[in-house]
C-alpha positions in Angstrom: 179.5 145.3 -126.9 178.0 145.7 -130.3 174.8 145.0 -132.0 174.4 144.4 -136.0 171.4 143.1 -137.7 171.2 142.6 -141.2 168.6 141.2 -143.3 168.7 140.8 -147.5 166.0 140.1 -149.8 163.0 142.5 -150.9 162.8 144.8 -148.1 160.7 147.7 -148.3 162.0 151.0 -146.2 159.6 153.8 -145.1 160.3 156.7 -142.9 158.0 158.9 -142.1 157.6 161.7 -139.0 156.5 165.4 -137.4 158.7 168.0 -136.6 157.0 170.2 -133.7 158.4 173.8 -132.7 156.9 175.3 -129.4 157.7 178.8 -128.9 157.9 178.5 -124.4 156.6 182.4 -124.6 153.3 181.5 -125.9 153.9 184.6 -128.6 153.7 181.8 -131.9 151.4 179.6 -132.6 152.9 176.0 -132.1 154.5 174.9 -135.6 154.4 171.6 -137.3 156.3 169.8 -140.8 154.9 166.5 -141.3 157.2 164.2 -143.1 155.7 162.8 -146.1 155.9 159.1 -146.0 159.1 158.3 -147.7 159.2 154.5 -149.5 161.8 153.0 -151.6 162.2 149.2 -152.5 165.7 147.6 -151.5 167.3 144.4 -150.8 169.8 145.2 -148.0 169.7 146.8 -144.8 172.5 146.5 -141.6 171.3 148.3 -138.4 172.8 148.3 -134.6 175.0 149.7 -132.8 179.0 150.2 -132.8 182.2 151.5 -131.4 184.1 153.8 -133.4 188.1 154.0 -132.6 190.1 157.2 -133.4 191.4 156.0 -136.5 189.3 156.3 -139.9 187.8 153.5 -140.6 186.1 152.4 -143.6 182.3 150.5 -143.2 180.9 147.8 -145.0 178.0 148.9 -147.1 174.9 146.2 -147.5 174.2 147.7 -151.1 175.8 149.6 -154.0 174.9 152.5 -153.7 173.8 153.0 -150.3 170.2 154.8 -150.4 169.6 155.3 -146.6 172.4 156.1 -144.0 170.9 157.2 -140.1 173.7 157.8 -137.9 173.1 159.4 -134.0 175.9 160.2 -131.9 175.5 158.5 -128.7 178.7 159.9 -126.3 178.0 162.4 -124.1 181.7 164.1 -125.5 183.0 162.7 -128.5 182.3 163.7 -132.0 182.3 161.6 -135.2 183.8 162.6 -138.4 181.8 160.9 -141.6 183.0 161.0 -144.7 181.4 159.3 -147.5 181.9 158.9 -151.5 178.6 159.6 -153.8 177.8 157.8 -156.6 179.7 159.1 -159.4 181.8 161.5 -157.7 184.5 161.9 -155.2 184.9 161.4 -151.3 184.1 164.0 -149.1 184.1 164.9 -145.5 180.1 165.7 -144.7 179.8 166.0 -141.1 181.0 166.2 -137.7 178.6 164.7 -135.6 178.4 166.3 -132.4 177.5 164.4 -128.8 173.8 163.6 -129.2 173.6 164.7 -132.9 171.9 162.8 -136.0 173.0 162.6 -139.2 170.0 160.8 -141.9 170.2 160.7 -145.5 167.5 159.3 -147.9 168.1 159.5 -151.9 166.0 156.3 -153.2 167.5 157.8 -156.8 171.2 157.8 -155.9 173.0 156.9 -153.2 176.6 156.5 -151.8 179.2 154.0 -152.2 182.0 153.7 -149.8 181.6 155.3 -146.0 183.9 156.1 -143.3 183.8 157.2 -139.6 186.5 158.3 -137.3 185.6 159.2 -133.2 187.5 161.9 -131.3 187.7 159.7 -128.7 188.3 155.6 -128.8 185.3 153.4 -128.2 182.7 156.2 -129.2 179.3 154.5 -129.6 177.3 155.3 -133.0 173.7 153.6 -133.2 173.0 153.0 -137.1 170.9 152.2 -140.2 172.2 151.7 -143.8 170.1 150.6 -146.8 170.5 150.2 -150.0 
């Protein structure tokens, strides 16, 4: 089962959030990073969720370049591999995704242009956003 949504026109993207660290002792005060509102204008964006096989493969990107890749991790075991290409440069492995884990870039600037994603194990589920 897979979900994909993908819309094309003049989108406007925003992300915006807190981060909140609690110290259980009580020692620190609680801390909190608001996330400036972050807006770009662009006219592509595919979102869902998919199954990623053991084998690398390569994903379709809505835009060239890519501004806005979110990627979580949702096995409980596996761990995804992404490897991406920036604009103007060469490919590169960035992450290993562990179970649970989140990966979110946002460069309105720049951006990528070619993605790929291999699973440790077959029929890993990733839940997605890419923008561009």
């Amino acid at each position: 089962m897979a979900l994909a949504i993908t819309a094309n026109g003049i989108l406007e993207i925003s992300f915006s959030g807190t981060i909140s660290i609690i110290d259980p002792t009580g020692i620190e005060s609680p801390l909190m990073k608001v996330i400036p509102v972050l807006v770009a204008n662009m006219s592509a964006v595919d979102f869902g969720q998919g199954q990623i096989g053991t084998t690398l493969s390569p994903v379709t990107l809505p835009a060239h370049p890519t501004q806005l890749f979110y990627a979580k991790n949702l096995s409980s075991s596996a761990t995804l591999t992404i490897t991406w290409t920036p604009s103007g440069a060469v490919s590169a492995e960035i992450m290993v995704i562990q179970p649970g884990g989140i990966l979110f870039f946002f460069n309105p600037a720049s951006g990528i242009t070619a993605l790929s994603i291999v699973a440790s194990a077959a029929n890993t589920t990733v839940d997605y956003v890419l923008a561009g």
